[in-house]
N, C-alpha and C positions, 0 to 999 in steps of 0.2 A: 377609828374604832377604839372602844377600851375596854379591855378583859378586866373585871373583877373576880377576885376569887381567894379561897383563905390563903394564909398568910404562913409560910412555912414549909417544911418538908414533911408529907403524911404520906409516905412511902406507896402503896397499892390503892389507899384510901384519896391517893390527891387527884381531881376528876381535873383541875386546872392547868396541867400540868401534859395533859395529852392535847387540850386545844394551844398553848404555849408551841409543843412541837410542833403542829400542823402550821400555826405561824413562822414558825423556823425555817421551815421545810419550801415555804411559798415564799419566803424571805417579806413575810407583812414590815407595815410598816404599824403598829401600834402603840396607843397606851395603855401600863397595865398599873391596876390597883390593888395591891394584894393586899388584905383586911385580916386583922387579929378575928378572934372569937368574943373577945366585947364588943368589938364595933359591929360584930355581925348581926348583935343582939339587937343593935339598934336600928340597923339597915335591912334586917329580914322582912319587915311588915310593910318595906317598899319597896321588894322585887316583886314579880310576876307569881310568882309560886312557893317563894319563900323557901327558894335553894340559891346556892351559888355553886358553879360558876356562871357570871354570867355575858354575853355581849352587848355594847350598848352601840349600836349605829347614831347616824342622824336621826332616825325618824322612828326606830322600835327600839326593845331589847327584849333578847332572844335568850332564855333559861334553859336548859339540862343540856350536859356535857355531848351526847351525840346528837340532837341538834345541831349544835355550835360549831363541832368538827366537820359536819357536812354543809353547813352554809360557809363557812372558812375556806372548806379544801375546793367548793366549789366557786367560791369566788377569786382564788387564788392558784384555778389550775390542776389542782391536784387532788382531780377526783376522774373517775372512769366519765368518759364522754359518752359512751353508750347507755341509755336508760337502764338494761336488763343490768347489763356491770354493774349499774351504781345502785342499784338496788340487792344486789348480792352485796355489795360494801356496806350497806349501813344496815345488812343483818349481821354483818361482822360484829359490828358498831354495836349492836342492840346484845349481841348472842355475850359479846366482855360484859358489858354495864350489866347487864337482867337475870344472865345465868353466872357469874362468875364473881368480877370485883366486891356486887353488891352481896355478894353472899358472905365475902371474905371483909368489906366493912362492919358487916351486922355482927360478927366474930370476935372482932378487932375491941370495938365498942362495947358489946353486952355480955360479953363472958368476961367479969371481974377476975377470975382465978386465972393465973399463968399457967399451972398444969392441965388445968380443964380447955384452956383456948391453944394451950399447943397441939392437945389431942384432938380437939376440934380442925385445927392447920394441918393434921399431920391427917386424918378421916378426909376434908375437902381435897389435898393434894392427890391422893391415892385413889379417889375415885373420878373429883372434876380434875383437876386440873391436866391431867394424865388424857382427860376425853379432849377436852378443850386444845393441847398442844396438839394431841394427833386429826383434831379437828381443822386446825390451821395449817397444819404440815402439808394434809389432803388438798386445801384448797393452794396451799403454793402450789404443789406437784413440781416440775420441775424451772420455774418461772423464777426469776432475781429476785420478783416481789409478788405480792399475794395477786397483783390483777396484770401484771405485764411486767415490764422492761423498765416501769418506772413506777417507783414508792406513792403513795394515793395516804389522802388521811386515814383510812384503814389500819396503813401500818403502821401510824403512829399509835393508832390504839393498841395495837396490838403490842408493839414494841414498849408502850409505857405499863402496859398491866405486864406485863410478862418481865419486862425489867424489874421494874421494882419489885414483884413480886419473890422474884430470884433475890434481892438484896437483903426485902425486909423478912421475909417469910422463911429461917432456918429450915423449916421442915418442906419446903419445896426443892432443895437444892438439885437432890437426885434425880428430880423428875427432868432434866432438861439434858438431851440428847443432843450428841454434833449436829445433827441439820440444824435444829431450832436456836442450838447457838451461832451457828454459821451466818444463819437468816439475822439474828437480833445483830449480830459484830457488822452486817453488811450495814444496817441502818444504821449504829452508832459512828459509822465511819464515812457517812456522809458530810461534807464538808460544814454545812448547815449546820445540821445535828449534833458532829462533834465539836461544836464551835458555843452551841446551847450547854453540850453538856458539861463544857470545862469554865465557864463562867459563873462560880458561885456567886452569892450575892445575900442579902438579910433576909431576904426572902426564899431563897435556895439554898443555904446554908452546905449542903452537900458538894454542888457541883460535879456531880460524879453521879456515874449511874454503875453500880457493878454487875458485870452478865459472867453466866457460867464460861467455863473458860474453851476455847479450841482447842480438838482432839486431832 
């Protein structure tokens, strides 16, 4: 298999970055190609849909980031075996990308002004983001991980919006409460994960992920 996907670190905006974990997580064996924004210029008009990220098997390739994370986490284990489960996971899947990240991309992007788009961050954090945590918090209850005893691509989604989010997004900081850091330090501290997360690289240049800290 091989992941394409842009080139860099785009904090809450990187969709590449949450299927990379679910690799991690399933210990894949892959190759990845991570592409500047010129060469994407040139490469867009022969993807599928003229997004990235994307997976290229043997025989297809498969476009948009939950997609990719549930044919990964299912082909690698780490996905709910029960249909009703895994359909409750990839609304997880849908509920980050559709209500949340892509709101906070379109933010990122199209409000030129720094004080217009912090108020803009600081307006999303105080009404979604705040839904969205106590949305996730509900569905953990009191479980290690959102569907059992064992981390599911789910929580990588859920760990990479919510990480970075906390990193790059000043105006979220507050929002994040000891469960929800409890929950992200559990995932960071999986062997896997924290072995992704300390390996910078020219294409990861951070190599870090910063989470709110334990209370």
């Amino acid at each position: 298999m091989e992941l394409v996907y842009f080139k860099g670190t785009f904090g809450f905006s990187s969709r590449g970055e949450q299927v990379r974990l679910c690799m991690a997580l399933g210990k894949a064996q892959y190759k990845e190609t991570p592409v500047t924004f010129g060469e994407w210029r040139e490469r867009k008009q022969q993807t599928p849909f003229g997004c990235i990220p994307i997976l290229k098997t043997k025989t297809i390739e498969i476009a948009q980031g939950p997609a990719i994370v549930e044919y990964v986490s299912k082909q690698f284990n780490i996905w709910p075996k029960d249909p009703i489960v895994g359909a409750q996971a990839q609304s997880i899947l849908f509920f980050t990308e559709l209500d949340h990240r892509h709101q906070l991309v379109r933010m990122k992007y199209d409000i030129k002004d720094e004080k217009e788009r912090s108020e803009a961050y600081a307006n999303f954090c105080k009404q979604k983001l705040t839904f969205y945590i106590e949305r996730i918090l509900a569905t953990l209850g009191s479980k290690a991980y959102l569907f059992g005893d064992f981390p599911t691509g789910a929580d990588m989604v859920v760990f990479n919006f919510l990480g970075r989010t906390y990193q790059h997004v000043m105006e979220s900081k507050a929002y994040y409460g000891p469960e929800i850091a409890t929950y992200l330090h559990r995932i960071a501290t999986l062997p896997t994960i924290a072995n992704f997360l300390q390996m910078p690289s020219d294409f990861n240049p951070e190599g870090h992920m910063e989470l709110p800290p334990l209370k």
